[in-house]
N, C-alpha and C positions, 0 to 999 in steps of 0.2 A: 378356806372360803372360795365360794368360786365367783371369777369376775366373769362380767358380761361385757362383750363387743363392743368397740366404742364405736362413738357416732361417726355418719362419714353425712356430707349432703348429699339429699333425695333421700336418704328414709325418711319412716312413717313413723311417728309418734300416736301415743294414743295417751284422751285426755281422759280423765276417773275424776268422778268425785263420789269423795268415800265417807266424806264425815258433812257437812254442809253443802248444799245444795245450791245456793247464789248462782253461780255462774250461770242457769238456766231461767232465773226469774229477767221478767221483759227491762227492767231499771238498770241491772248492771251485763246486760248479756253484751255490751259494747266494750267490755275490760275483754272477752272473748275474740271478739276483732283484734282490736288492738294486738296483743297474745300470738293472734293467726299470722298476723302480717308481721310482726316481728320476727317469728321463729321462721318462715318462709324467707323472708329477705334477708333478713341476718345470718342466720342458721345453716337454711339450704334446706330444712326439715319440710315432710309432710305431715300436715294436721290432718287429725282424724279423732274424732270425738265418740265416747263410749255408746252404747242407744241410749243407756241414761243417765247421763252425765247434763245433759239440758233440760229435764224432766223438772225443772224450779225447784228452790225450798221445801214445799210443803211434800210433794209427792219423795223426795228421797229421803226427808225425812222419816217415812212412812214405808220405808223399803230400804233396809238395809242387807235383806238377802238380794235385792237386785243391782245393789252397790257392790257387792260380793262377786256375785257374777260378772257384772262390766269388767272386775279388776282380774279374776281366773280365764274370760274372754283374752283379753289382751293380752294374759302371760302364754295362752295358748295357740296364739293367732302367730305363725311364724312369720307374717309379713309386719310384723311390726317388733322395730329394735328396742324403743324404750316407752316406758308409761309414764307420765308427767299428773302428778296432784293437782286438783283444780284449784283448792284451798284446804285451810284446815279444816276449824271446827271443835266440837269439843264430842261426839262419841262415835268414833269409827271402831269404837271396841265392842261396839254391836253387831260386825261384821265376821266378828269372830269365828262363829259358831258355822257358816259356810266357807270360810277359807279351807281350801287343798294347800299345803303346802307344797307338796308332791311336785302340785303343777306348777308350782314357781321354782323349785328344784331342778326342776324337768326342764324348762325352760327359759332359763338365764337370760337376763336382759335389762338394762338400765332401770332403775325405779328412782323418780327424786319426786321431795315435797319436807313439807316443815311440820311445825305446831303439833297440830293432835294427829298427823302423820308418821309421826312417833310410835304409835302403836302397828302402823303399816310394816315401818323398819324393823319393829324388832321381830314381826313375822317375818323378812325377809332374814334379818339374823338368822334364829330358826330352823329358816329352811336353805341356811350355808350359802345366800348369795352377797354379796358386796352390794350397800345400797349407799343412794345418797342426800343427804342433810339440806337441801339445797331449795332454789327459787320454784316458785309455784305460780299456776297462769295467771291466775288474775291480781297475784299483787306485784313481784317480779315482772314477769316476761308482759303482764299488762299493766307497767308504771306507766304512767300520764306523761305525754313528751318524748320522753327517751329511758329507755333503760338505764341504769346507772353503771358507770365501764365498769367499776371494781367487780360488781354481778356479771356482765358480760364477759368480762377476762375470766370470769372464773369456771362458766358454764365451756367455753372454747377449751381453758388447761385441762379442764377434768373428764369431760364427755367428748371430747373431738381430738384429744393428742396424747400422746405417748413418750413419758420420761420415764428415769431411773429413779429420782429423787425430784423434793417438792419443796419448795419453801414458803409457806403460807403467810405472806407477809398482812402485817396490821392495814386496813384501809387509814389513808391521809388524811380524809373528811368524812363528815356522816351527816344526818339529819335527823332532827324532832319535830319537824311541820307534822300537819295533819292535815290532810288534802282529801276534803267528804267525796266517797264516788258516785257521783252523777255525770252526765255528761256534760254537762254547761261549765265542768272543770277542766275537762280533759285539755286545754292550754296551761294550764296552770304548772309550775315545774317548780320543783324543792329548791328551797334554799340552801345551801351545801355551807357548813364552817369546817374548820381546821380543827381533827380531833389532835388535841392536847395530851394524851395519854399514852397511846401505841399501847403494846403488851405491857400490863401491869405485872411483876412475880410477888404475889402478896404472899407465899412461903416458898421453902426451899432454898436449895443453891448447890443443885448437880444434876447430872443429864440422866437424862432414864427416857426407856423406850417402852410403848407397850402399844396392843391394837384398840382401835377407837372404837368406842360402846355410850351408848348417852342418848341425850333426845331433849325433850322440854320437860321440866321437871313437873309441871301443870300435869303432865299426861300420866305419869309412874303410875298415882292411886290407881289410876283405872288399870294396869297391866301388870300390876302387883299381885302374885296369887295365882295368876292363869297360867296356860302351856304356854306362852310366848316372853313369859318376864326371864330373864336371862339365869342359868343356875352361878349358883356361886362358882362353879369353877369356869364357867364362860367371861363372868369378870375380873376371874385371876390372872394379875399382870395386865389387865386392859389401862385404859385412859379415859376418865372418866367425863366426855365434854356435855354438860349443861349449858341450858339459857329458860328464859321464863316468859312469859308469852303476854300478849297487846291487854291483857285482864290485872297485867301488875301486880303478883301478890305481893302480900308483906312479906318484911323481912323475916317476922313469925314464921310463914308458912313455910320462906328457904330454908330456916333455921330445924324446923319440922322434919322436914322432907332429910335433910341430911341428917340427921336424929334415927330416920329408918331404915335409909342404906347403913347407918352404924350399925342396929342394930341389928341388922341381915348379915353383918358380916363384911359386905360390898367393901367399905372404907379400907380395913385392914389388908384386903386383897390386891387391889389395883394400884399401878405405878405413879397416877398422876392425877391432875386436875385442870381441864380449862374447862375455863365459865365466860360465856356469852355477855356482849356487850346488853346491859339492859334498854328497852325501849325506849328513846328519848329522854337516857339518862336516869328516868327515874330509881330511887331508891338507891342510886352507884355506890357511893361510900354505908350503905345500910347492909345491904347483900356481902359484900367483903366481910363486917363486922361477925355478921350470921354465919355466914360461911367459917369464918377463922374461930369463931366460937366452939364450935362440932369438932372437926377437924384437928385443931391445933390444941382446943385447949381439954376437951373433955376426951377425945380421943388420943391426945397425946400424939401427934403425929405430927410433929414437928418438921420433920423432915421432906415432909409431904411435897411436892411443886405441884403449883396452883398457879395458872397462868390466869387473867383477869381482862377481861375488854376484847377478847375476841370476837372477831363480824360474820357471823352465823346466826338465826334465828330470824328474830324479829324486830331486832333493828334494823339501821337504813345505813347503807347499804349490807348485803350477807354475798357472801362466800360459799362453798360446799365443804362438807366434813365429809370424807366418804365411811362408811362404818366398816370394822373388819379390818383395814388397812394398818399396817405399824407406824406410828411417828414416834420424833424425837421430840423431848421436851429441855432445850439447854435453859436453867435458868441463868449462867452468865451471860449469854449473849442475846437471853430473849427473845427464841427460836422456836419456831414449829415447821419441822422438816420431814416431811413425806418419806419413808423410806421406801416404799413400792407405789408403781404404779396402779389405781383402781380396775383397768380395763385391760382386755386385751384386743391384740388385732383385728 
């Protein structure tokens, strides 16, 4: 895999939106400030926004070849290090059909975003570059108040610094508020409790290593079938980390969804399993059951380690997974340790 550059302050970022449009409609283009003056004063970043990435809703709905190009502009533009997701969304696999991969091959460079950004990554898979799992402008780097440190600490270890090894520790606290965005909110700041959990090992009990592959599991159907769904042997010996997105499916559908990677084969091949803390708890104990259902009981894989409650996705607070990268999974000590670093000098 090849990694791209990390970040240093005074570069230029550039913002994409590839699957929903929001961040250009006049109601929430204030999560964009926000966003701007964070990465600027925190960061040290410069912002610089696609041509249409503020084109609103409706019109990017309506142009997914120009969604294409913003994101093959920016892999192409050598004055800009990395490209940052505006939001998710649910079809940037429309964009499919005008990606170069070539050109992001060609030109290596930070890529992070969540949700239906999932489909972005495993183009970046793909096309052999290291991407990352991570905070997007207008929900992340535009939280209301302050961004939340566990996301900050994690945007600084991953994209601004350089180790050997990594230890991706469980976040303390989290939240399930729901804070509508308008501006007449933007004082408003989450209420933080004491997660009670840390890393759950709902199977297993030995260490295994393998490189990270995963996404939102909402997103697979759509990149199931196409040139970008990963072959089987791309996820031999991987790790497979899931999480499930702000639409909540049932435990059916997680139970589904893993019923298809059985049946592709996926299950039997790959080392491991972490799954994403779900939103606001919902379904916690229901997704375990589903999960260990597939897994454990009809697959027989017993042996499996399946880590549970990791802060990635779309809970409150997330962390970065970077993809391609090796980690360890110890189930005694209830570990997830980076064995390389994602970026280089």
């Amino acid at each position: 895999m090849i990694k791209p550059k990390k970040l240093k302050k005074g570069d230029k970022i550039a913002v994409v939106s590839l699957s929903w449009g929001g961040l250009g409609d006049d109601n929430l283009v204030h999560k964009l400030r926000i966003a701007e003056e964070r990465l600027e004063k925190i960061f040290g970043l410069k912002v610089i926004c696609m041509p249409h990435a503020l084109k609103g809703s409706e019109f990017v709905a309506e142009h997914p070849e120009l969604r294409a190009k913003d994101l093959m502009d920016a892999f192409a533009d050598t004055s800009i290090s990395a490209v940052f997701c505006a939001i998710g969304g649910d079809d940037t696999i429309r964009i499919l059909p005008y990606v170069d991969l070539e050109i992001i091959k060609d030109n290596p460079k930070i890529f992070m975003g969540y949700s239906d950004s999932t489909i972005n990554h495993f183009m970046m898979y793909k096309a052999g570059l290291v991407s990352f799992y991570g905070p997007s402008i207008m929900c992340e780097f535009g939280e209301y108040v302050k961004m939340f440190d566990y996301t900050q600490k994690a945007v600084n270890d991953f994209l601004f610094s350089s180790w050997d090894t990594y230890n991706i520790l469980p976040s303390a606290e989290w939240t399930d508020d729901y804070i509508h965005w308008q501006e007449s909110n933007m004082n408003i700041q989450h209420r933080m409790k004491k997660d009670t959990h840390g890393y759950e090992v709902i199977s297993g009990n030995k260490i295994v290593q393998g490189h990270l592959l995963g996404g939102c599991i909402d997103v697979f159907m759509m990149a199931i079938g196409t040139k970008i769904w990963p072959t089987l042997e791309e996820w031999k010996n991987s790790i497979l980390f899931i999480e499930t997105s702000e639409d909540k499916p049932s435990p059916d559908f997680v139970k589904w969804t893993f019923r298809n990677l059985a049946a592709q084969g996926i299950l039997k091949v790959i080392k491991g399993i972490i799954v994403g803390k779900p939103q606001g708890e919902q379904y916690y104990e229901e997704y375990k059951t589903s999960i260990l259902q597939v897994v454990v009981n009809e697959e027989n894989l017993k042996d499996m380690p399946i880590f549970y409650n990791a802060n990635f996705g779309h809970a409150k607070p997330i962390g970065i997974i970077p993809y391609g990268i090796t980690a360890e999974l110890d189930c005694k000590e209830k570990t997830i340790v980076l064995l390389d670093c994602p970026t280089v000098e």
